[in-house]
C-alpha positions as CSV (number, residue, x, y, z in Angstrom):
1,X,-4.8,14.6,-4.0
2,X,-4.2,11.5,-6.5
3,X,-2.9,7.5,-5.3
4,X,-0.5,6.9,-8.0
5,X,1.3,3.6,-8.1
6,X,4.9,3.4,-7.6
7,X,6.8,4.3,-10.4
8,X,9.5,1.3,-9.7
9,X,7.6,-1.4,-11.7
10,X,9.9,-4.0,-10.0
11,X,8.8,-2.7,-6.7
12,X,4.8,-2.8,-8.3
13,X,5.8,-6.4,-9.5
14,X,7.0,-7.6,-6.6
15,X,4.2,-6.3,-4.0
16,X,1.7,-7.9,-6.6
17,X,3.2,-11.3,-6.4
18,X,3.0,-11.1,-2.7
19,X,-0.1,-10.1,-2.5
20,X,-1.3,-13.5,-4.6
21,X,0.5,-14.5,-2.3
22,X,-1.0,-13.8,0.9
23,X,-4.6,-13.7,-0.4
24,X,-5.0,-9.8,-1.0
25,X,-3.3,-8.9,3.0
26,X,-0.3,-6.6,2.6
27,X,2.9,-8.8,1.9
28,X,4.6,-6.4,4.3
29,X,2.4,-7.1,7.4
30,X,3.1,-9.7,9.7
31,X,-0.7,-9.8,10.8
32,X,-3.6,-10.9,8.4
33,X,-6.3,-8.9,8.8
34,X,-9.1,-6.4,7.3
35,X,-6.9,-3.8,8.9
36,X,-3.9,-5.6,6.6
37,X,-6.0,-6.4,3.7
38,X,-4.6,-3.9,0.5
39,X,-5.0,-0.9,0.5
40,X,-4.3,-1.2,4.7
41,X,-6.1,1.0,6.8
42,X,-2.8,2.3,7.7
43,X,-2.4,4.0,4.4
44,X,-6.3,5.0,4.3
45,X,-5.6,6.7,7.5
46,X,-2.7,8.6,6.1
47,X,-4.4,9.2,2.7
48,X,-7.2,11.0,5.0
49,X,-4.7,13.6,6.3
50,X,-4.2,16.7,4.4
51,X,-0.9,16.7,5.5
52,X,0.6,14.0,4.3
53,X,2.6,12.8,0.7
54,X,4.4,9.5,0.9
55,X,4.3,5.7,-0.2
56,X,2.3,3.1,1.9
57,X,4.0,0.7,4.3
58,X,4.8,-1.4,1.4
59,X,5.5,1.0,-1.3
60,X,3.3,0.3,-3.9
61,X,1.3,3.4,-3.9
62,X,1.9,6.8,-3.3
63,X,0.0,9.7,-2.3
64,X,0.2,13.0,-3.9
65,X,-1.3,16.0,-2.7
């Protein structure tokens, strides 16, 4: 398994400024909280199952299995 970052830096870019933004919570979430704050507990949860390969809610990372 390996998080790589997106490779669309404009997408990478983007997410970054947003999360200045918003103080570190995802750009994409309407609710701050620890459960929003990057990397969202959304995507840990998702990064625990084996199963899974995809971006995050955002698409700034991706896992890889």
């Amino acid at each position: 398994m390996r998080i790589l970052l997106n490779e669309d830096k404009e997408v990478v870019r983007a997410v970054r400024q947003g999360l200045k933004h918003t103080g570190g919570y995802c750009p994409c979430m309407l609710v701050k909280s620890e459960q929003t704050k990057c990397m969202c507990e959304d995507f840990k949860e998702k990064i625990a199952d084996p199963d899974f390969e995809g971006y995050c809610h955002c698409l700034m990372y991706y896992k890889q299995k």
